[in-house]
PDB file with SEQRES, HELIX, SHEET and CRYST1 records, atoms N, CA, C and O in Angstrom:
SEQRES   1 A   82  UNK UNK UNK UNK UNK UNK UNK UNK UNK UNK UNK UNK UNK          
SEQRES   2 A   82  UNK UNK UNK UNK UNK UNK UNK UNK UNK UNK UNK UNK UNK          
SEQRES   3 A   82  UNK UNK UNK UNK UNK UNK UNK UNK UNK UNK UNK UNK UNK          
SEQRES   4 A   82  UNK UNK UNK UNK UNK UNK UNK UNK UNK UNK UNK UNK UNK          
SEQRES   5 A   82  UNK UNK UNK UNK UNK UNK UNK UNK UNK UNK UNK UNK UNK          
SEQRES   6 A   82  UNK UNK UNK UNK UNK UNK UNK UNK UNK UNK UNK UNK UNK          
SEQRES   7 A   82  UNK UNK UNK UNK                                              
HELIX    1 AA1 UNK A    2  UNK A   10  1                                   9    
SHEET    1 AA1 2 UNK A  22  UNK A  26  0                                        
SHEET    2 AA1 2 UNK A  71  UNK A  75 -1                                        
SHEET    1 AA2 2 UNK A  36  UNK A  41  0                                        
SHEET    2 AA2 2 UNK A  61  UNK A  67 -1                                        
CRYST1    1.000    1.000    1.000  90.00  90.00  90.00 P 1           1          
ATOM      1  N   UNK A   1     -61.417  35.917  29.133  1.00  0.00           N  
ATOM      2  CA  UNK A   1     -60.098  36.384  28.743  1.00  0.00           C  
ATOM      3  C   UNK A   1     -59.159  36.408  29.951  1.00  0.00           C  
ATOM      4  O   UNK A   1     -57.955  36.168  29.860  1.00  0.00           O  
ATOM      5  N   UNK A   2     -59.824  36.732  31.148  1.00  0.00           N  
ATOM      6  CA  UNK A   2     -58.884  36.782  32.313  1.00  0.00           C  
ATOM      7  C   UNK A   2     -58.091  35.586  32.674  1.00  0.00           C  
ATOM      8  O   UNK A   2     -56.940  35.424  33.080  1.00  0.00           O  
ATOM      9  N   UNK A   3     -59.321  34.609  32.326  1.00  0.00           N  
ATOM     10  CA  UNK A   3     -58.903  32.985  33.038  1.00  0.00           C  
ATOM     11  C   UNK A   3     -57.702  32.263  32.196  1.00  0.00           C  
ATOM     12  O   UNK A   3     -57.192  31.222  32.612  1.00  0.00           O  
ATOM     13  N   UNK A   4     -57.232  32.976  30.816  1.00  0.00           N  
ATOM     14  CA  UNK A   4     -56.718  32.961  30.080  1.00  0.00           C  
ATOM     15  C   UNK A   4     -55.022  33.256  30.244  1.00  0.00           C  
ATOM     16  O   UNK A   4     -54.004  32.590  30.053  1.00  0.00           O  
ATOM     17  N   UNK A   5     -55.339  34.673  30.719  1.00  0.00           N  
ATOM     18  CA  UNK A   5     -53.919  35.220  31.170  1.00  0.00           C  
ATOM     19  C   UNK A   5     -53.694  34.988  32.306  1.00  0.00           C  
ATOM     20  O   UNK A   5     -52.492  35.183  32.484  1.00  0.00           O  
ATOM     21  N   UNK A   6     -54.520  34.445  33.864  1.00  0.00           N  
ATOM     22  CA  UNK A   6     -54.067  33.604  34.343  1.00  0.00           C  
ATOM     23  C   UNK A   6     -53.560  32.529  34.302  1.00  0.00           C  
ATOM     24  O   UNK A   6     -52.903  32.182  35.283  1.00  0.00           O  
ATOM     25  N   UNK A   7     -53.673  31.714  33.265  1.00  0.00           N  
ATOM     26  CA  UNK A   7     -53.160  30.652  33.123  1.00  0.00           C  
ATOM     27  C   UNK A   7     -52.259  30.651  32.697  1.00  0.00           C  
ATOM     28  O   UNK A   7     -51.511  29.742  33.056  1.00  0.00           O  
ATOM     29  N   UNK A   8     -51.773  31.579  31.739  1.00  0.00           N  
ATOM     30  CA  UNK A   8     -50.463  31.500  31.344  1.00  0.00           C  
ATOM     31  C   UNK A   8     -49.436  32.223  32.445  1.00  0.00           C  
ATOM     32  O   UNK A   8     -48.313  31.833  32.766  1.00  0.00           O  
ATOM     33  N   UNK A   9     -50.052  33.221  32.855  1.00  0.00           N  
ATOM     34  CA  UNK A   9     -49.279  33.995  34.138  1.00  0.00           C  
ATOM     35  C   UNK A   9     -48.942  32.757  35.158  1.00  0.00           C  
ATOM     36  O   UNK A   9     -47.828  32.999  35.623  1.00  0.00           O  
ATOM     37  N   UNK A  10     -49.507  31.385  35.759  1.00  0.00           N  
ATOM     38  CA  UNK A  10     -49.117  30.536  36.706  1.00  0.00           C  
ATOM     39  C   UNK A  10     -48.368  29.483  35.961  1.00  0.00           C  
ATOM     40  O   UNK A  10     -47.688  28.767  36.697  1.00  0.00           O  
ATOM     41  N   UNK A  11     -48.311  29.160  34.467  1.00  0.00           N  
ATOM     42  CA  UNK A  11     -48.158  27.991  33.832  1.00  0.00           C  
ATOM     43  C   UNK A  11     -46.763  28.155  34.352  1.00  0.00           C  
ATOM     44  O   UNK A  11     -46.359  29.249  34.747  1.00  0.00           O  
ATOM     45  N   UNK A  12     -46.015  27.058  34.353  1.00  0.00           N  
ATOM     46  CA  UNK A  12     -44.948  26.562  34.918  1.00  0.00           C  
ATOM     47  C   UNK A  12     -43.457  27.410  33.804  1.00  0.00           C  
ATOM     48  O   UNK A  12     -43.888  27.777  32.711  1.00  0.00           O  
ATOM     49  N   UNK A  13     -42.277  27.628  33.969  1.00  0.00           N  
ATOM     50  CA  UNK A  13     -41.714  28.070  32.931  1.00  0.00           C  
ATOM     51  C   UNK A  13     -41.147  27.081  32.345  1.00  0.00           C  
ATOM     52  O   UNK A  13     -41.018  25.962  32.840  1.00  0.00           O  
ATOM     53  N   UNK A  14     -40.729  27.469  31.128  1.00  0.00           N  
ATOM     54  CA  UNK A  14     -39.854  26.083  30.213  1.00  0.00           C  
ATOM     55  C   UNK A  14     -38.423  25.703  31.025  1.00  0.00           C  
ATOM     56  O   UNK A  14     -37.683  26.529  31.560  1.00  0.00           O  
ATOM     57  N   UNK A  15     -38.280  24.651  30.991  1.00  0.00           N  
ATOM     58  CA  UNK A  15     -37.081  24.152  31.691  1.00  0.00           C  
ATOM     59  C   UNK A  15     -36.191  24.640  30.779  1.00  0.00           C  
ATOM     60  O   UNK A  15     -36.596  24.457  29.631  1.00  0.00           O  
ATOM     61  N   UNK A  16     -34.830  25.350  30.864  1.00  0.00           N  
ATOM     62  CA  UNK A  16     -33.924  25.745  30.587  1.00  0.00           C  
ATOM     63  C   UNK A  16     -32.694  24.653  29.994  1.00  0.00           C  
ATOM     64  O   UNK A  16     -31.742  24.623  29.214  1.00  0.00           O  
ATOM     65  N   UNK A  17     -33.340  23.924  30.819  1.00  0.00           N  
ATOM     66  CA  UNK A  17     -32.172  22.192  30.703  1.00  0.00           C  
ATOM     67  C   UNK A  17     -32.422  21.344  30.247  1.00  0.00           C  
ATOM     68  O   UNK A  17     -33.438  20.699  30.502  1.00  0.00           O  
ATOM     69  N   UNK A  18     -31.445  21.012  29.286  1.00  0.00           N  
ATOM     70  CA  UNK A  18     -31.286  19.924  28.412  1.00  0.00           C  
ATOM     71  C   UNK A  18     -32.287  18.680  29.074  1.00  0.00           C  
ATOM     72  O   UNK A  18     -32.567  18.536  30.264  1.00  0.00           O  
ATOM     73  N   UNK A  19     -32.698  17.897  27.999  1.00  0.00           N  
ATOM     74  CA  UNK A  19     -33.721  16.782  28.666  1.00  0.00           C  
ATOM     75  C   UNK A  19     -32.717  15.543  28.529  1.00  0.00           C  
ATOM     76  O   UNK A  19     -33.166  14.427  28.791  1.00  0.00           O  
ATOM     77  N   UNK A  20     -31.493  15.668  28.167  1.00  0.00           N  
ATOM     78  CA  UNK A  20     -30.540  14.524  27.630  1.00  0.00           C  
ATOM     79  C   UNK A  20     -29.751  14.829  29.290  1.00  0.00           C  
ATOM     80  O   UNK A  20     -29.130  13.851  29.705  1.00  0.00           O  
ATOM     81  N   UNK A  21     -29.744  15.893  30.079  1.00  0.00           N  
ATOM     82  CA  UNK A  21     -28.777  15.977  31.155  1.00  0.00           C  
ATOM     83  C   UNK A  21     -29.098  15.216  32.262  1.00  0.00           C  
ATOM     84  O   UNK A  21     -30.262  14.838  32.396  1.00  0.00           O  
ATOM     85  N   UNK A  22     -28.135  14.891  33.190  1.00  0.00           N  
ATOM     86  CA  UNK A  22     -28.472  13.782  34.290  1.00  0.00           C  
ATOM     87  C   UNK A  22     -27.468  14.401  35.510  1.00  0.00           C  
ATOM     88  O   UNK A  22     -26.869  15.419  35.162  1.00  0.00           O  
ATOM     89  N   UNK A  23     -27.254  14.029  36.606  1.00  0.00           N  
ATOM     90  CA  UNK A  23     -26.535  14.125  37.705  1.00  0.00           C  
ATOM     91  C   UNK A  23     -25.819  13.202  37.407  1.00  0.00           C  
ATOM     92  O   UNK A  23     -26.186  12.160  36.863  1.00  0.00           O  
ATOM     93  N   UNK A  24     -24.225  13.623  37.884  1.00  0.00           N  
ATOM     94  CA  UNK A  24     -23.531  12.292  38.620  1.00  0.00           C  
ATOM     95  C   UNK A  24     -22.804  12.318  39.842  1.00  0.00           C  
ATOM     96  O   UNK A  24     -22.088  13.288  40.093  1.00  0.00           O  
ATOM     97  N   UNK A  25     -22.897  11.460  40.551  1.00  0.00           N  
ATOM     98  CA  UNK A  25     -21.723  11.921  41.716  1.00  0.00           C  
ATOM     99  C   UNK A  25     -21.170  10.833  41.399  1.00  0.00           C  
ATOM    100  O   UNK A  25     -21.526   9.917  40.657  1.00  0.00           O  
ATOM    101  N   UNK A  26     -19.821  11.088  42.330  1.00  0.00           N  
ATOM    102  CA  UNK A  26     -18.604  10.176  42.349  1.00  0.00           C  
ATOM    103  C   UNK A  26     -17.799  10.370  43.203  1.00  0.00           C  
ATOM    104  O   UNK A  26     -17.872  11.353  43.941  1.00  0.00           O  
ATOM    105  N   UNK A  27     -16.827   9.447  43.288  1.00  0.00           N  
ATOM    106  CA  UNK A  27     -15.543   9.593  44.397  1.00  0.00           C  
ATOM    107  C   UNK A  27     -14.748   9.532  43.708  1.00  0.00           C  
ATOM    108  O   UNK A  27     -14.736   9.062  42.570  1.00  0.00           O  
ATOM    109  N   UNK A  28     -13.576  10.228  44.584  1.00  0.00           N  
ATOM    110  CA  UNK A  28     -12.213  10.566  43.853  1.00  0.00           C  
ATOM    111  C   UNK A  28     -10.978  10.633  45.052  1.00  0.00           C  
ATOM    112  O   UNK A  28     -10.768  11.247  46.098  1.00  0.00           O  
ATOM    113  N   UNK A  29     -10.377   9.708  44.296  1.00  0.00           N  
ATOM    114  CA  UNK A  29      -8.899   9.489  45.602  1.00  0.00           C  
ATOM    115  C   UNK A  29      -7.774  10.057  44.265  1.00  0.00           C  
ATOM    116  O   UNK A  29      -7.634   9.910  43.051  1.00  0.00           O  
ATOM    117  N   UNK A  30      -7.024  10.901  45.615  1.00  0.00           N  
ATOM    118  CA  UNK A  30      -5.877  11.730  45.004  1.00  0.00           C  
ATOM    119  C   UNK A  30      -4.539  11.265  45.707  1.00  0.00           C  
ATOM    120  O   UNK A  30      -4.338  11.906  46.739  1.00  0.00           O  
ATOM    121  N   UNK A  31      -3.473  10.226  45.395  1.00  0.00           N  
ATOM    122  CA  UNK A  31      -2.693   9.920  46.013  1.00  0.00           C  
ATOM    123  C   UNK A  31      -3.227   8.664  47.125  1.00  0.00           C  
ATOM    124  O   UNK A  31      -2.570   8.680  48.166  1.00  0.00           O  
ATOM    125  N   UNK A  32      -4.481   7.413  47.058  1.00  0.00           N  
ATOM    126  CA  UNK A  32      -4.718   7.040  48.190  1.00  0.00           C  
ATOM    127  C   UNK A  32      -5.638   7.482  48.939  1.00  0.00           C  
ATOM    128  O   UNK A  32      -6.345   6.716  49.594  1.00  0.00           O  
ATOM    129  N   UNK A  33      -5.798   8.993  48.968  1.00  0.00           N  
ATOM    130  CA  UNK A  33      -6.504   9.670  50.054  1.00  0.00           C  
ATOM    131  C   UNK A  33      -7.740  10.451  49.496  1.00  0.00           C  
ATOM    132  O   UNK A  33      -7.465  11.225  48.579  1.00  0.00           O  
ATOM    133  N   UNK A  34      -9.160  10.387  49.912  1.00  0.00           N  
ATOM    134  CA  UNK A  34      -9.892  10.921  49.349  1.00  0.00           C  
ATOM    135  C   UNK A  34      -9.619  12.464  48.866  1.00  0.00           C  
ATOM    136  O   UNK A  34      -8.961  13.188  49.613  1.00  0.00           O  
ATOM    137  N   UNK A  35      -9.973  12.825  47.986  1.00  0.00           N  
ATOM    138  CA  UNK A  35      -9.310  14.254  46.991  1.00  0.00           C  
ATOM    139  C   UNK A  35      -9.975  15.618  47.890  1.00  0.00           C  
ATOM    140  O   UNK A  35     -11.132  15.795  48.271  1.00  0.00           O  
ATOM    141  N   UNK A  36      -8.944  16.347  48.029  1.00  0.00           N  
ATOM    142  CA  UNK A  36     -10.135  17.482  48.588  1.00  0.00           C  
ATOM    143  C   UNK A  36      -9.826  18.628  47.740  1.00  0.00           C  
ATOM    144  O   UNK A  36      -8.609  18.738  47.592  1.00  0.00           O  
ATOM    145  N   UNK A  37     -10.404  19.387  47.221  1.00  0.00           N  
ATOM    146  CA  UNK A  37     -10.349  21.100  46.886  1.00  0.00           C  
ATOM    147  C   UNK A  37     -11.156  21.294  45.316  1.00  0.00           C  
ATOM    148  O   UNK A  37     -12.328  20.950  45.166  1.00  0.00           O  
ATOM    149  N   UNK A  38     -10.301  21.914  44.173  1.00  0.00           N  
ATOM    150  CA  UNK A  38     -10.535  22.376  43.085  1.00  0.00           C  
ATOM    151  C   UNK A  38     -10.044  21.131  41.866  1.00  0.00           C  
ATOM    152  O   UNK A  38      -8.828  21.035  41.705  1.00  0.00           O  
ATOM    153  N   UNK A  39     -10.749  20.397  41.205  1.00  0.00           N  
ATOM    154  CA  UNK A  39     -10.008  19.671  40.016  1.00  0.00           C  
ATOM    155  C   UNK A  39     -10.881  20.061  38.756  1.00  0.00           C  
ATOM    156  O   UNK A  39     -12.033  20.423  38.520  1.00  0.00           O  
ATOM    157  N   UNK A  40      -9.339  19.706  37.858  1.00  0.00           N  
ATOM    158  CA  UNK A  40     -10.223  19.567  36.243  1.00  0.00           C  
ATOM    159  C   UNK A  40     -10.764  18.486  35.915  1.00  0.00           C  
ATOM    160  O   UNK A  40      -9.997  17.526  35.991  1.00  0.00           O  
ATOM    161  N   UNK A  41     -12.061  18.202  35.490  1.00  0.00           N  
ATOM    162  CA  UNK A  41     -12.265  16.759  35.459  1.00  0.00           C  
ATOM    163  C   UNK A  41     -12.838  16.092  34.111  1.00  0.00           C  
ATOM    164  O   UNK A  41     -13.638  16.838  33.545  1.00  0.00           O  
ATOM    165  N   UNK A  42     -12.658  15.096  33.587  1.00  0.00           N  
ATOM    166  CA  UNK A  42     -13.036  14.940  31.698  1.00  0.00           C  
ATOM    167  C   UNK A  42     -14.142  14.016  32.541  1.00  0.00           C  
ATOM    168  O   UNK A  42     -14.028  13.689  33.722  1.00  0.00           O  
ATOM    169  N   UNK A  43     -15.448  13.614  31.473  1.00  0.00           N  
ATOM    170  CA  UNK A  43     -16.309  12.530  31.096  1.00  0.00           C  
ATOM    171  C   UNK A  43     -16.247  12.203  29.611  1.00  0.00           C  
ATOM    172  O   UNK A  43     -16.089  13.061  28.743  1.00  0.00           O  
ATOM    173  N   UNK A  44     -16.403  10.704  29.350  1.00  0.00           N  
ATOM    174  CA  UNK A  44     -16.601  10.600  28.393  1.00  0.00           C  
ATOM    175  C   UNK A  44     -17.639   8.881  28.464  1.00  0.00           C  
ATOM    176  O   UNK A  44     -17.684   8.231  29.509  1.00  0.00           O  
ATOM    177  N   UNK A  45     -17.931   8.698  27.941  1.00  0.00           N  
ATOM    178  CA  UNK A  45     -18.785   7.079  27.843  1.00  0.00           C  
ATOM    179  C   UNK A  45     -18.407   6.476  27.091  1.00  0.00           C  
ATOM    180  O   UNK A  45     -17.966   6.900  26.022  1.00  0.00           O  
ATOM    181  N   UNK A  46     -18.452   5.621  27.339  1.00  0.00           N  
ATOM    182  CA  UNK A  46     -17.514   4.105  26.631  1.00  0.00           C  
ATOM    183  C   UNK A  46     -18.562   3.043  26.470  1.00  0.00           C  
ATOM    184  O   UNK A  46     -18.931   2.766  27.611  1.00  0.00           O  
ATOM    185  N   UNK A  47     -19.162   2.375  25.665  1.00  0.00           N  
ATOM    186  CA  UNK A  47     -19.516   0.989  25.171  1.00  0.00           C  
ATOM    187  C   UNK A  47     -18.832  -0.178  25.344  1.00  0.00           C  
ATOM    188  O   UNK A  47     -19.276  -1.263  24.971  1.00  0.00           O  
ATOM    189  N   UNK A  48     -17.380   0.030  26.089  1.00  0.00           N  
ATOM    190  CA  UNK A  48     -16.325  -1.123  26.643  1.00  0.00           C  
ATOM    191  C   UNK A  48     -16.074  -1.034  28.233  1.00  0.00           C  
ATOM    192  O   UNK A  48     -16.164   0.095  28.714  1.00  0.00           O  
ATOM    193  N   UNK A  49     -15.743  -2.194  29.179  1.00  0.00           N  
ATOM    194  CA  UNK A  49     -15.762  -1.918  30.486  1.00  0.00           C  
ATOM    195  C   UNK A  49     -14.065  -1.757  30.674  1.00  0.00           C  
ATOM    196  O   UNK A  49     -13.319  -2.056  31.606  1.00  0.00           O  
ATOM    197  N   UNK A  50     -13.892  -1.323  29.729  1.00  0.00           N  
ATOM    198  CA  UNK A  50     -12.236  -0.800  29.965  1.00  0.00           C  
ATOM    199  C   UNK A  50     -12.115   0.307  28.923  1.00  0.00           C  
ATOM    200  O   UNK A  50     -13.010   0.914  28.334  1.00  0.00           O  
ATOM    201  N   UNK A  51     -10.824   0.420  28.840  1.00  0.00           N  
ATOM    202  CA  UNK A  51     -10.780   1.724  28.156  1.00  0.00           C  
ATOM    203  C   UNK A  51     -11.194   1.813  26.632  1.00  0.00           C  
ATOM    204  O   UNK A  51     -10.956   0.631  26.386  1.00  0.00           O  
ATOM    205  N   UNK A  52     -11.532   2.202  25.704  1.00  0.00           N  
ATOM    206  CA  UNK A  52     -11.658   2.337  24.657  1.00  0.00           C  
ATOM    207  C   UNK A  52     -13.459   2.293  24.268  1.00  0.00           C  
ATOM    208  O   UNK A  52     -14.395   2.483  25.045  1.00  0.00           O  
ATOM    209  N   UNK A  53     -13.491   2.001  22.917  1.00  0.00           N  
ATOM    210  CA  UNK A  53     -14.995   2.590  22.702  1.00  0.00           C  
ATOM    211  C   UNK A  53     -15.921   3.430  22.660  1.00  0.00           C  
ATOM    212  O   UNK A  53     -17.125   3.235  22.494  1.00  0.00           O  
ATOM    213  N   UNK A  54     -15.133   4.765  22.872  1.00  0.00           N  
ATOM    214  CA  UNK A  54     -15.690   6.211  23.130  1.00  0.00           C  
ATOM    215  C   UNK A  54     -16.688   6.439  22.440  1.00  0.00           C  
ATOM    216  O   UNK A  54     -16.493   6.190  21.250  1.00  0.00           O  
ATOM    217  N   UNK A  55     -18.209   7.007  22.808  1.00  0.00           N  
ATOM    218  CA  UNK A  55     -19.205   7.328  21.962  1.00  0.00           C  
ATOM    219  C   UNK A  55     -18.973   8.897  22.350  1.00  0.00           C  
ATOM    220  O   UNK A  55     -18.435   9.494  23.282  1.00  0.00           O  
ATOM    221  N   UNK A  56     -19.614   9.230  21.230  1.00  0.00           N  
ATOM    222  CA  UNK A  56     -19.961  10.883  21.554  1.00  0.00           C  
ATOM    223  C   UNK A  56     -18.609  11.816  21.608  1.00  0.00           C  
ATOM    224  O   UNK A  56     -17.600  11.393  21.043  1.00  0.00           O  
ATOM    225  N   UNK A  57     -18.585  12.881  22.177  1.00  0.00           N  
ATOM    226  CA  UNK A  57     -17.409  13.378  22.861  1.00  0.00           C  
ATOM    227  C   UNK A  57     -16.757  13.538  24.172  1.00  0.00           C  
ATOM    228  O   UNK A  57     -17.111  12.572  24.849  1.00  0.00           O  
ATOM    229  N   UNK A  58     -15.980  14.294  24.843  1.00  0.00           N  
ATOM    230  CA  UNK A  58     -15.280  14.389  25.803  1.00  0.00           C  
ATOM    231  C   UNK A  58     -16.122  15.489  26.401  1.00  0.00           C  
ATOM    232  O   UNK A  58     -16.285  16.527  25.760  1.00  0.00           O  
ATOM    233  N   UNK A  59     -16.723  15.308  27.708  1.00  0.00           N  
ATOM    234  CA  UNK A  59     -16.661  16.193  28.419  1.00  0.00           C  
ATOM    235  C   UNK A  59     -15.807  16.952  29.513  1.00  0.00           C  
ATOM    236  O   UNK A  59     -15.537  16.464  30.610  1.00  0.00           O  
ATOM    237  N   UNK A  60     -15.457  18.071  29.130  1.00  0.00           N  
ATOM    238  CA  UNK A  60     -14.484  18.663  30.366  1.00  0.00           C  
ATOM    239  C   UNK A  60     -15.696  19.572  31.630  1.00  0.00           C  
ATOM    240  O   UNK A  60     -16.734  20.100  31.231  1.00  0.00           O  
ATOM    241  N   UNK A  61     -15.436  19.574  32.538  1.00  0.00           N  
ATOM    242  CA  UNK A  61     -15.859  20.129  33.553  1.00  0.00           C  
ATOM    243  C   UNK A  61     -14.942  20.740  34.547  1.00  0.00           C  
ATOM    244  O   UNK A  61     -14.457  19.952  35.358  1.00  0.00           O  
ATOM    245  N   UNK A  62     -14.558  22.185  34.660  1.00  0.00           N  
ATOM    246  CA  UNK A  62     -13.651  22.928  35.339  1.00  0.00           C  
ATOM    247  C   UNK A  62     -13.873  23.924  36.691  1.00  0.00           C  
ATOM    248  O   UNK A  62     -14.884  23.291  36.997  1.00  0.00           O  
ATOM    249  N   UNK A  63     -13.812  24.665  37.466  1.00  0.00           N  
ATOM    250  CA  UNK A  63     -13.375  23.546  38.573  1.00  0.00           C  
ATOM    251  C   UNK A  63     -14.196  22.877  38.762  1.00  0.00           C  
ATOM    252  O   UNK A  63     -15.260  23.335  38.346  1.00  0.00           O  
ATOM    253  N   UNK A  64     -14.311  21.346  39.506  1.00  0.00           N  
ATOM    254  CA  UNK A  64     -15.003  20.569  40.685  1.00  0.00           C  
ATOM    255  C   UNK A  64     -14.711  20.640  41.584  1.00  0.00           C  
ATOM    256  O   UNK A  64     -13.547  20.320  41.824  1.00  0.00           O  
ATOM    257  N   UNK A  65     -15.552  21.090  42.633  1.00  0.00           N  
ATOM    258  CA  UNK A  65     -15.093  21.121  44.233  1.00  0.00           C  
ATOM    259  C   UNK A  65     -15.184  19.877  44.267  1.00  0.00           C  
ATOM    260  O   UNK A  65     -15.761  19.239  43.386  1.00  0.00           O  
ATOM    261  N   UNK A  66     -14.568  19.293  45.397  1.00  0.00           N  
ATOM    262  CA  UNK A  66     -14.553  18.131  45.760  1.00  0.00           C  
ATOM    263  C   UNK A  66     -14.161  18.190  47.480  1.00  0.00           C  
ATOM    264  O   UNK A  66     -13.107  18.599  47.968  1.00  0.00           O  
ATOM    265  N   UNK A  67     -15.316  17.666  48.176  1.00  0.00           N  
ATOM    266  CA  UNK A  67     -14.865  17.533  49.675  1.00  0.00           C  
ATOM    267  C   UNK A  67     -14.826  16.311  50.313  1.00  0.00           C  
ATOM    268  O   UNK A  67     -15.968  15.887  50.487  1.00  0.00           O  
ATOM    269  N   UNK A  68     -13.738  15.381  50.843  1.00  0.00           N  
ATOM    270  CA  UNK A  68     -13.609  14.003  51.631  1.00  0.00           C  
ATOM    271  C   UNK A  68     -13.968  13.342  50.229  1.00  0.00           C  
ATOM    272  O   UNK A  68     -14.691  12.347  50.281  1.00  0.00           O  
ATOM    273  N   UNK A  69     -13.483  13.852  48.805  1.00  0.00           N  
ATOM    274  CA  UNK A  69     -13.160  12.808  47.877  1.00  0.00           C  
ATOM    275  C   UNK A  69     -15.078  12.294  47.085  1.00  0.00           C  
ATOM    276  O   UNK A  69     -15.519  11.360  46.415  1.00  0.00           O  
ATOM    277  N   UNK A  70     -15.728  13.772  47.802  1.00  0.00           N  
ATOM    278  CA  UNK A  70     -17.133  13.066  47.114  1.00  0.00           C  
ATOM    279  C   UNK A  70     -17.526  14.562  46.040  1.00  0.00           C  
ATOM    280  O   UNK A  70     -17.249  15.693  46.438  1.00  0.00           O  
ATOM    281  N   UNK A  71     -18.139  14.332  44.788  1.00  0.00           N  
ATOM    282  CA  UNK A  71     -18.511  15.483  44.418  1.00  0.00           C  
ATOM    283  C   UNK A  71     -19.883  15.528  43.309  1.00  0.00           C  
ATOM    284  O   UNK A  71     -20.567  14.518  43.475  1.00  0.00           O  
ATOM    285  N   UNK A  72     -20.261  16.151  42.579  1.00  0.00           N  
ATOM    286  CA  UNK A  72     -21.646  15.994  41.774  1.00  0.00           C  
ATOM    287  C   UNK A  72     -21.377  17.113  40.849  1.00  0.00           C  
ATOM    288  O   UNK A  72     -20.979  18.246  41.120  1.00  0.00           O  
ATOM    289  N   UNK A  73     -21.717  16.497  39.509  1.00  0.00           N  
ATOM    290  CA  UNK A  73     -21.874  17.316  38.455  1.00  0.00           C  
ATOM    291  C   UNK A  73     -23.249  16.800  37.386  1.00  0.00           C  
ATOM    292  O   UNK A  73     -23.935  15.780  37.318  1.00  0.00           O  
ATOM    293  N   UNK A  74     -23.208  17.943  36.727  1.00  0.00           N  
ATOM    294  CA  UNK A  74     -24.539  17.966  35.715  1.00  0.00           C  
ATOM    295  C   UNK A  74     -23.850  17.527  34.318  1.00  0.00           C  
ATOM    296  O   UNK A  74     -23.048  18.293  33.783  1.00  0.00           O  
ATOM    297  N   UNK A  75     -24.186  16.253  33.727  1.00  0.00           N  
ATOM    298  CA  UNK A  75     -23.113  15.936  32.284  1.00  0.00           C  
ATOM    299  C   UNK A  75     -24.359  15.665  31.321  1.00  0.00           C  
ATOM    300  O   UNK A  75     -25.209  14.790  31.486  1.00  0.00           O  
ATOM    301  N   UNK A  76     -24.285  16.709  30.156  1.00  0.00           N  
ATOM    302  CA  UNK A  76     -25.003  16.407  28.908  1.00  0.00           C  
ATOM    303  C   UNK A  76     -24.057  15.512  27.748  1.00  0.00           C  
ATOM    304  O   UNK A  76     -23.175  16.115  27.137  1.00  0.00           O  
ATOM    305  N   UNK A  77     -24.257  14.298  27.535  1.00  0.00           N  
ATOM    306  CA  UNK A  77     -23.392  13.964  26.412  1.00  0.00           C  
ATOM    307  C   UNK A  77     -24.365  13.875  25.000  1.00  0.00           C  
ATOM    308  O   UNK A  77     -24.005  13.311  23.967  1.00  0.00           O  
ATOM    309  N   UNK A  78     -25.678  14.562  25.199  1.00  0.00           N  
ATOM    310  CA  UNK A  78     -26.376  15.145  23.812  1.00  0.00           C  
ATOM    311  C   UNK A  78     -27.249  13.593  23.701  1.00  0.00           C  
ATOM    312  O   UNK A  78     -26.881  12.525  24.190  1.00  0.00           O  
ATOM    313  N   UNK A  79     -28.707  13.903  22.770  1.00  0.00           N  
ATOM    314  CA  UNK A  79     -29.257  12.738  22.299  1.00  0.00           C  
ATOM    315  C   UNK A  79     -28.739  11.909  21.559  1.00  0.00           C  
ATOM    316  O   UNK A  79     -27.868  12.294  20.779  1.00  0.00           O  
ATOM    317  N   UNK A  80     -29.210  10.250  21.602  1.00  0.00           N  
ATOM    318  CA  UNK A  80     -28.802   9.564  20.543  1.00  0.00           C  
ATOM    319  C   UNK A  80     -28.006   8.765  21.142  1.00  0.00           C  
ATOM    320  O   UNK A  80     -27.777   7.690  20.587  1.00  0.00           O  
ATOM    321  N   UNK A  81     -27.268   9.108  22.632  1.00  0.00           N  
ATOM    322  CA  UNK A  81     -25.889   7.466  22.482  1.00  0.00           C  
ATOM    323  C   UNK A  81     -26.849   7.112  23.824  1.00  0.00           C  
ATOM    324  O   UNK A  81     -26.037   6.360  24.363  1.00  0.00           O  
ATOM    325  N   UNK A  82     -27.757   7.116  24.551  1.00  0.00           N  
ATOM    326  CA  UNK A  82     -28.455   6.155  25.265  1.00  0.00           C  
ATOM    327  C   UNK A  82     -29.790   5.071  25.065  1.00  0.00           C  
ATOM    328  O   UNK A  82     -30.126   4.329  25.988  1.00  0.00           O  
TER     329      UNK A  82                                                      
END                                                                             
């Protein structure tokens, strides 16, 4: 019985996070010049290499730090559009 509730006492915990979520970084020029401080920033994915084709929805992400125009966020756009 002990070896029991040890095991569950060390077992790893459930990940909290979406299994659909990913990292992204990116760069961002504000005026020319790499962006520095607080922005609002949308994602969305497209099936076209230009504008249009939107799958899924819009992600907003509020603030992004951003330093020398580089920054990283966590974007779930949900199962099903990859």
């Amino acid at each position: 019985m002990w070896l029991l509730v040890l095991g569950l006492a060390t077992a790893p915990a459930s990940r909290s996070e979406s299994a659909t979520a990913f990292t992204y970084q990116g760069r961002l020029v504000d005026g020319g010049q790499p962006a520095n401080g607080a922005y609002d920033l949308q994602f969305a994915l497209s099936s076209e290499p230009a504008e249009g084709g939107y799958l899924g929805s819009t992600l907003s992400i509020a603030p992004v730090l951003i330093s020398n125009g580089l920054f990283m966020v966590t974007l779930d756009f949900g199962g099903g559009l990859f």
